[in-house]
Backbone as ProteinMPNN parsed JSONL, in Angstrom:
{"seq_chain_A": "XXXXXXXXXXXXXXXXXXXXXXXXXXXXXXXXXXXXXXXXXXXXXXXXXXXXXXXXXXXXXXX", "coords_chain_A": {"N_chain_A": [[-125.062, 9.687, -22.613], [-126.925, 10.512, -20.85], [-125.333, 12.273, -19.065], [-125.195, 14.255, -20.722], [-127.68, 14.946, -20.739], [-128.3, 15.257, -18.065], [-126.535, 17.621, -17.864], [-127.622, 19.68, -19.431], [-129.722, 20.274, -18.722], [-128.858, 20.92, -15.392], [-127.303, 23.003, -16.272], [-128.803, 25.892, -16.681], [-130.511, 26.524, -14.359], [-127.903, 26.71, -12.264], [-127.027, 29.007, -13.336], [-129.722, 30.639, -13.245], [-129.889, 30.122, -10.066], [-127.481, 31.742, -9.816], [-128.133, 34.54, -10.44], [-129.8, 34.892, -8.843], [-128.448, 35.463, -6.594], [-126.609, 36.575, -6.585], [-127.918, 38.858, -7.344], [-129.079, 39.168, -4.519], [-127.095, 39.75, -3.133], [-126.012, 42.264, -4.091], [-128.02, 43.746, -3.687], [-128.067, 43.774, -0.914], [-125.638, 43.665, 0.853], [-123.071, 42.544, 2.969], [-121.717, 44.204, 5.716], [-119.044, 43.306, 6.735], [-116.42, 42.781, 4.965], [-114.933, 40.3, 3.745], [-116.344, 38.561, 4.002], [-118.822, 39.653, 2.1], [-117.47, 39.652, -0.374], [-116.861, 37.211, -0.378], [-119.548, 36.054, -1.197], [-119.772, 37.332, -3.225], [-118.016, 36.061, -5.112], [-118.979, 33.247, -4.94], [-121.628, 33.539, -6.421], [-120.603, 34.706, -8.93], [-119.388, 32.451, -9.705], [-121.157, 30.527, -9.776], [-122.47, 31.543, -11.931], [-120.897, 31.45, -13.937], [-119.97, 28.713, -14.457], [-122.229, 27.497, -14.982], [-122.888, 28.748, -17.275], [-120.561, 27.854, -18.758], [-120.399, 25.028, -19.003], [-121.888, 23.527, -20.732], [-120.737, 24.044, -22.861], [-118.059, 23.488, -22.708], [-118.854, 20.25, -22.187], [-119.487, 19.965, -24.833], [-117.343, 20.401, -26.322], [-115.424, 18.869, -25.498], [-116.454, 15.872, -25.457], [-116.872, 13.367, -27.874], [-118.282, 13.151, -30.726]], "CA_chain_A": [[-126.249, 10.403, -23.025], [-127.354, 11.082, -19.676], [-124.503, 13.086, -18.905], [-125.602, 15.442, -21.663], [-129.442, 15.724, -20.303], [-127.972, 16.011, -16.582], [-125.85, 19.075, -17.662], [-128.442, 20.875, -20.003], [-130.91, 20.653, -17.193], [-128.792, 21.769, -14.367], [-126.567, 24.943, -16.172], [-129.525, 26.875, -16.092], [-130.707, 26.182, -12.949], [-126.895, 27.256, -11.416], [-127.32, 30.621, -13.64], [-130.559, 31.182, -12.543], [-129.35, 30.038, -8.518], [-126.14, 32.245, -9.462], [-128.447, 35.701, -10.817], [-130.524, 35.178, -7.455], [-127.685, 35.118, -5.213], [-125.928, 38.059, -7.108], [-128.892, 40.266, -6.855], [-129.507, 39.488, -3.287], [-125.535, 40.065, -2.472], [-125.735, 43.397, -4.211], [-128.963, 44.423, -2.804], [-128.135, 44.041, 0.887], [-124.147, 43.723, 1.047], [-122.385, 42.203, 4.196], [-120.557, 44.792, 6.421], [-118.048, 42.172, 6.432], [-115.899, 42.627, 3.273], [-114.287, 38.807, 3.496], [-118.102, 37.836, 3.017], [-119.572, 39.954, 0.582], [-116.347, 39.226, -1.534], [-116.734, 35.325, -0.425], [-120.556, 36.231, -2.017], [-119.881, 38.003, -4.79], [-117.587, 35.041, -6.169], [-119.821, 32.439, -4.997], [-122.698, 33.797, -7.325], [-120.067, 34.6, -10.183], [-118.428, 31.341, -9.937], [-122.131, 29.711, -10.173], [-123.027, 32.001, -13.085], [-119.624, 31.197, -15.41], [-119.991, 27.384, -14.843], [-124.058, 27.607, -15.665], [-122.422, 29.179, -18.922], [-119.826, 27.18, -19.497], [-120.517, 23.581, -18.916], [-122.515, 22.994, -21.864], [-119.428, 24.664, -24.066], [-116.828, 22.274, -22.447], [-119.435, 19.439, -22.803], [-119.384, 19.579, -26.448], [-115.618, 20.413, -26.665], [-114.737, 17.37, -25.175], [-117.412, 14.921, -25.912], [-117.015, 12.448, -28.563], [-119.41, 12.51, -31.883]], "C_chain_A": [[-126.96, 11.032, -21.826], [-126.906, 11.789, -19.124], [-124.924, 14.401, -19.347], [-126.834, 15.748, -21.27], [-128.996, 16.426, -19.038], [-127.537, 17.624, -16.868], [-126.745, 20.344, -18.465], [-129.771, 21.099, -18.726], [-130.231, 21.883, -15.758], [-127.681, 22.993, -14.483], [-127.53, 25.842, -16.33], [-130.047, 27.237, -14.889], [-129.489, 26.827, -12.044], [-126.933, 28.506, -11.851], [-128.28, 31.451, -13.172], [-129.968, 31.771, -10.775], [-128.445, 31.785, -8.361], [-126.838, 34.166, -9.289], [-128.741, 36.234, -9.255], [-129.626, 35.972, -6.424], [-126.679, 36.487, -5.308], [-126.573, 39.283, -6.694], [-129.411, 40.503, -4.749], [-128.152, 40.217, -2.196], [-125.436, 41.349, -2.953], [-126.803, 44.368, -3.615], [-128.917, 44.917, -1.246], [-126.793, 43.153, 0.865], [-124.226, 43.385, 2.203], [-122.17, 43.691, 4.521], [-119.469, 44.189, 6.043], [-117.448, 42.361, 4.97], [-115.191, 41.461, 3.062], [-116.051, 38.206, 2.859], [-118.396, 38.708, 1.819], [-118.675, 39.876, 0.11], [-116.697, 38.093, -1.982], [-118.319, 35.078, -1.552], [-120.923, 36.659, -3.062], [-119.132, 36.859, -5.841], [-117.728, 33.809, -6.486], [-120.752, 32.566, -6.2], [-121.771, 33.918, -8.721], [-119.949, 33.375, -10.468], [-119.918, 30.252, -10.636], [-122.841, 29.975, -11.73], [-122.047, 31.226, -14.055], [-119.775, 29.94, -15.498], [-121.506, 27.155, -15.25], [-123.387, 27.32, -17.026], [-121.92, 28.098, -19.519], [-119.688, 25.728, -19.796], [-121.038, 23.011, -19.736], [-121.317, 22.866, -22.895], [-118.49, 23.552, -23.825], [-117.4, 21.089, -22.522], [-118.876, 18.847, -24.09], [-118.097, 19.468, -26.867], [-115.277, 19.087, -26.866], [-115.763, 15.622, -24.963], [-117.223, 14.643, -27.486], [-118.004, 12.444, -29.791], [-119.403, 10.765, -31.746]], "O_chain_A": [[-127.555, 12.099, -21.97], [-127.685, 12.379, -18.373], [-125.018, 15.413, -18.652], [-127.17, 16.92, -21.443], [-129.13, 17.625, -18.795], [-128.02, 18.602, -16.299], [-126.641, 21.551, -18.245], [-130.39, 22.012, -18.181], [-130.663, 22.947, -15.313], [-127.238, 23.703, -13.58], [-127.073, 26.953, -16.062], [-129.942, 28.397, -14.491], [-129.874, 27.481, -11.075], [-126.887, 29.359, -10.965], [-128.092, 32.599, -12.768], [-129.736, 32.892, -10.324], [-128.547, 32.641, -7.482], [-126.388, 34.959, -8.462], [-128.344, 37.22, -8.635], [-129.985, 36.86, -5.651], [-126.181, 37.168, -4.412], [-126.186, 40.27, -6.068], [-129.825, 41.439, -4.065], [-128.16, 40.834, -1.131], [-124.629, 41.953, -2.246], [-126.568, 45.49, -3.166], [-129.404, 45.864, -0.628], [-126.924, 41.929, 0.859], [-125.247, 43.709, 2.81], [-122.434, 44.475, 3.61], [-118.91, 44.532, 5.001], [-118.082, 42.063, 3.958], [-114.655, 41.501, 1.955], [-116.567, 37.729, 1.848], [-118.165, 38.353, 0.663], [-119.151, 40.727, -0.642], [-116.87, 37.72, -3.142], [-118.346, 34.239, -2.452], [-121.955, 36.525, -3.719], [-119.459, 36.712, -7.019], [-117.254, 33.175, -7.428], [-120.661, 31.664, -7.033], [-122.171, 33.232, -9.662], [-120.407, 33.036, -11.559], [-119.841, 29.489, -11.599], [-123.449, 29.187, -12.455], [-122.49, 30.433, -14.885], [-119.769, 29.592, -16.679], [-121.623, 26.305, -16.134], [-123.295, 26.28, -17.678], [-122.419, 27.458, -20.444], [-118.974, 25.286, -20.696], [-120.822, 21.799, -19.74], [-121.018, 21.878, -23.565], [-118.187, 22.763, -24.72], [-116.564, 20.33, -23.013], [-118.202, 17.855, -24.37], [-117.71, 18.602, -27.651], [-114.974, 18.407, -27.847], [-115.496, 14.587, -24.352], [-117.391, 15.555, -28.296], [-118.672, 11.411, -29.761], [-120.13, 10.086, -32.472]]}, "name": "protein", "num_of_chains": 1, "seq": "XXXXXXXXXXXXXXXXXXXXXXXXXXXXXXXXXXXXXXXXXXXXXXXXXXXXXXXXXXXXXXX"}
């Protein structure tokens, strides 16, 4: 049961983190194209598990 509060609490929180980190990586880009890549799939990667962690939660959680 605590499992289930932990993860509804903190997938918004990584979507939020992930929007931030998106908008600040598209706002003011590296030079560097290994970084702003490494930053662009940092912030995705934080957005899709935000999303999805609730979904796979329930999947595989037990009634």
């Amino acid at each position: 049961m605590r499992s289930k509060i932990l993860i509804y609490i903190l997938s918004p929180i990584a979507i939020v983190l992930g929007v931030i980190y998106l908008v600040s990586t598209i706002s003011a880009p590296s030079p560097d194209t290994v970084t702003y890549l490494r930053d662009l799939a940092t912030s995705l990667l934080a957005i899709t598990l935000g999303a999805a962690a609730p979904v796979i939660m329930k999947k595989f959680t037990s009634v």
